[in-house]
PAZALO-277030 format. One record per residue: residue in one letter; residue number from 0; x, y, z of N, C-alpha, C in turn. Coordinates in nm, 4 decimals. Layout:
% PAZALO-277030
{rotor A; NUM; {X; Y; Z}; {X; Y; Z}; {X; Y; Z}};
...
***
This chain:
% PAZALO-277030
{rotor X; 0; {-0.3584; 0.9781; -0.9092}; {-0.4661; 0.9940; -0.8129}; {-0.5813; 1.0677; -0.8765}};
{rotor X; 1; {-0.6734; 1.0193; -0.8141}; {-0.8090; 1.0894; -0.9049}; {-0.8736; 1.2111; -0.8288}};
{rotor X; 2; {-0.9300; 1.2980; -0.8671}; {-0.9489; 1.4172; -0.7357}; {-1.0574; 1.3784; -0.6401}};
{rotor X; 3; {-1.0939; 1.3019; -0.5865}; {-1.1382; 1.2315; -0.4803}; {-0.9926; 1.1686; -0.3408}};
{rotor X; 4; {-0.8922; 1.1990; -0.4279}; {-0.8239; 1.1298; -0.3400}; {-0.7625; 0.9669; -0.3467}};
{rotor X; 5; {-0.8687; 0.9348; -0.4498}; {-0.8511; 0.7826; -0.4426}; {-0.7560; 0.7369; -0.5321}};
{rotor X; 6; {-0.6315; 0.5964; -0.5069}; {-0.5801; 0.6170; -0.6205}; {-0.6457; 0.4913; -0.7581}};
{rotor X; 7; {-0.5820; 0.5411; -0.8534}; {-0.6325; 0.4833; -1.0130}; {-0.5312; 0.3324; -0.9906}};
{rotor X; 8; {-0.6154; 0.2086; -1.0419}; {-0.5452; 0.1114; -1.0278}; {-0.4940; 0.1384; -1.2224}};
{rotor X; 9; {-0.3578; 0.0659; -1.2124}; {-0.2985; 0.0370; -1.3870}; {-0.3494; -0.1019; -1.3529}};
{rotor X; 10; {-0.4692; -0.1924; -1.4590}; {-0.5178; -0.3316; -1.4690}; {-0.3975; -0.3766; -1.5464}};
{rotor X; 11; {-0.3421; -0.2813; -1.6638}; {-0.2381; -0.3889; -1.7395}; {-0.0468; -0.3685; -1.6566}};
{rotor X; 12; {-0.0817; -0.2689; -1.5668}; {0.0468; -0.2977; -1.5410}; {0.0851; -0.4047; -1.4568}};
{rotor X; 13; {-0.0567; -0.3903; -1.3518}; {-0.0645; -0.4902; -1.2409}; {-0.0271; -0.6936; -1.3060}};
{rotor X; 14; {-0.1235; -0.6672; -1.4246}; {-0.1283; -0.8001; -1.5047}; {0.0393; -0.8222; -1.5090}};
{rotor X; 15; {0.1072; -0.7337; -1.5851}; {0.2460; -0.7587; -1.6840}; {0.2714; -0.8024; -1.5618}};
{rotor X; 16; {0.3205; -0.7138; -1.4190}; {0.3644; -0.7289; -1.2975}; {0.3345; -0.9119; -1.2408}};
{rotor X; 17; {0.2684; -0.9162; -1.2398}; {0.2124; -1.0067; -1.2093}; {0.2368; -1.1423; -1.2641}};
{rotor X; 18; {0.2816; -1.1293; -1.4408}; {0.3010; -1.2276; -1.5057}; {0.4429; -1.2228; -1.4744}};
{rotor X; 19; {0.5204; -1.1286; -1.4915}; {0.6701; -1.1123; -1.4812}; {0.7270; -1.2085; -1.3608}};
{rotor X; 20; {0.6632; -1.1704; -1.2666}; {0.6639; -1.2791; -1.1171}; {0.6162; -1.4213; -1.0767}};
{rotor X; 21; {0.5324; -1.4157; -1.1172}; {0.4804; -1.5610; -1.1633}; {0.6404; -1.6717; -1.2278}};
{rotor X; 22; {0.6185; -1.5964; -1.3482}; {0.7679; -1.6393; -1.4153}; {0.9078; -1.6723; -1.3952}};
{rotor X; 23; {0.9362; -1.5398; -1.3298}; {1.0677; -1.5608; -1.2386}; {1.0575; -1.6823; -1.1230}};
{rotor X; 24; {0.9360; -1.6546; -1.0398}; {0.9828; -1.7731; -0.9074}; {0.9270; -1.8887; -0.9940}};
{rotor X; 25; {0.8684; -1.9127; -1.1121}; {0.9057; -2.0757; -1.1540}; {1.0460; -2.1184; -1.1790}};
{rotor X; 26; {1.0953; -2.0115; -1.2680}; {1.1918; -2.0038; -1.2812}; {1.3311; -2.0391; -1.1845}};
{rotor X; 27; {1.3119; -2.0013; -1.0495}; {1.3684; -1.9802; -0.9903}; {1.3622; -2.1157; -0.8752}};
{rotor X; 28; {1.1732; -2.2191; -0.8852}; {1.1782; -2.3120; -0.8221}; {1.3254; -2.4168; -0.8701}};
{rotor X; 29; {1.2784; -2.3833; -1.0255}; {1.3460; -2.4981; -1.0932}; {1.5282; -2.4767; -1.0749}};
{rotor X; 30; {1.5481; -2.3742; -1.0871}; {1.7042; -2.4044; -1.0783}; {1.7614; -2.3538; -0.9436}};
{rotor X; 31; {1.6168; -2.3122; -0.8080}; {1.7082; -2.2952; -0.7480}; {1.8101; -2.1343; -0.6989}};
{rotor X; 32; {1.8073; -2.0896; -0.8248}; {1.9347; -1.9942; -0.8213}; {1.9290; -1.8407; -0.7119}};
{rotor X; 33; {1.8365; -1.8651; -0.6601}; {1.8212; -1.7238; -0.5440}; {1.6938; -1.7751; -0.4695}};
{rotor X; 34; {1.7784; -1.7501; -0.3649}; {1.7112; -1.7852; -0.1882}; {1.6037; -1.6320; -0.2104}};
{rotor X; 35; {1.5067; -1.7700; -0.0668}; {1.3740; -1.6680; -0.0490}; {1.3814; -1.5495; -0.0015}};
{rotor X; 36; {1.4878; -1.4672; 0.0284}; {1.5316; -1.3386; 0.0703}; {1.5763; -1.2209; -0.0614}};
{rotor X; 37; {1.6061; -1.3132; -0.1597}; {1.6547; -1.2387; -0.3249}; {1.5063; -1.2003; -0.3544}};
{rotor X; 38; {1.4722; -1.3212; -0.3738}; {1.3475; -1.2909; -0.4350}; {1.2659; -1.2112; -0.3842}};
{rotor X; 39; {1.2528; -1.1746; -0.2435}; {1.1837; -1.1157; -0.2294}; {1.2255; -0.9492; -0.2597}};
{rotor X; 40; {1.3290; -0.9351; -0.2237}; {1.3926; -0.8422; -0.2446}; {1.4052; -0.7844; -0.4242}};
{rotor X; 41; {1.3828; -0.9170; -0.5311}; {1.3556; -0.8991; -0.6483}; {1.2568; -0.8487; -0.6512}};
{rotor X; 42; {1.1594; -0.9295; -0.5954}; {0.9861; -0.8769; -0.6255}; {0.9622; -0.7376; -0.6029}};
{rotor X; 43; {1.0066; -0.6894; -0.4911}; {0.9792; -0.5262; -0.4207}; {1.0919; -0.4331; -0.4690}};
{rotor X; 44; {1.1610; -0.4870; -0.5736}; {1.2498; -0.3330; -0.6852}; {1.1805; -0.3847; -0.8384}};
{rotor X; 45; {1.1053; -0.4416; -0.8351}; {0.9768; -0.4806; -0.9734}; {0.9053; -0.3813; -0.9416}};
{rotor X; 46; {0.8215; -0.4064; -0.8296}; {0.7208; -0.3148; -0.7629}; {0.7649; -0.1690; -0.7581}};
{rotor X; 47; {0.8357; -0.1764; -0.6526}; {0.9041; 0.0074; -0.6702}; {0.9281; 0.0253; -0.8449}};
{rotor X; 48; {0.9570; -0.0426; -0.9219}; {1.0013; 0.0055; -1.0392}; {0.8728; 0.0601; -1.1215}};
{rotor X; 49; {0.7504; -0.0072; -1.1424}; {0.6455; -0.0227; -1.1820}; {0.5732; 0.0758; -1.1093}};
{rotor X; 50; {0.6025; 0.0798; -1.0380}; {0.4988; 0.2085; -0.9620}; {0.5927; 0.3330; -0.9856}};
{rotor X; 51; {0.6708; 0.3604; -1.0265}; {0.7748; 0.4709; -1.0537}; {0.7264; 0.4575; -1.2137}};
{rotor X; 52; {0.7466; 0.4223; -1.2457}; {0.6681; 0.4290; -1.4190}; {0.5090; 0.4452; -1.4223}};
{rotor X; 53; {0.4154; 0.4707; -1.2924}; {0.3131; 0.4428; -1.3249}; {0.3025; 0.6182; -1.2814}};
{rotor X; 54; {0.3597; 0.6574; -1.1909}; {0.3502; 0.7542; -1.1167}; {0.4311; 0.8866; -1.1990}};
{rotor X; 55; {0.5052; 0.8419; -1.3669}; {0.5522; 0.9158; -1.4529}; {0.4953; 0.9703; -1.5528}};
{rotor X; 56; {0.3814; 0.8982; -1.5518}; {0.3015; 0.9285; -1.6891}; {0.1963; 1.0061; -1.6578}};
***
């Protein structure tokens, strides 16, 4: 957080984040292997994870 209050976006974490997910649900059109409830549930312990590493440094 910046002392305004406001918070600091990470541009490259958001990107990696972003590519990482992208990836997986192609991944995941093609074979299938986890219903739209995994994934989502994948996507938001990415997120919590990434923001726990962002919020460490």
């Amino acid at each position: 957080m910046s002392n305004n209050g406001e918070l600091e976006i990470n541009e490259k974490a958001i990107d990696r984040l972003k590519k990482t997910i992208v990836i997986k649900e192609n991944r995941n059109l093609k074979t299938g292997s986890l219903s739209d409830a995994q994934m989502v549930a994948w996507i938001k312990k990415k997120i919590e994870e990434e923001v726990k590493c962002c919020l460490n440094q």
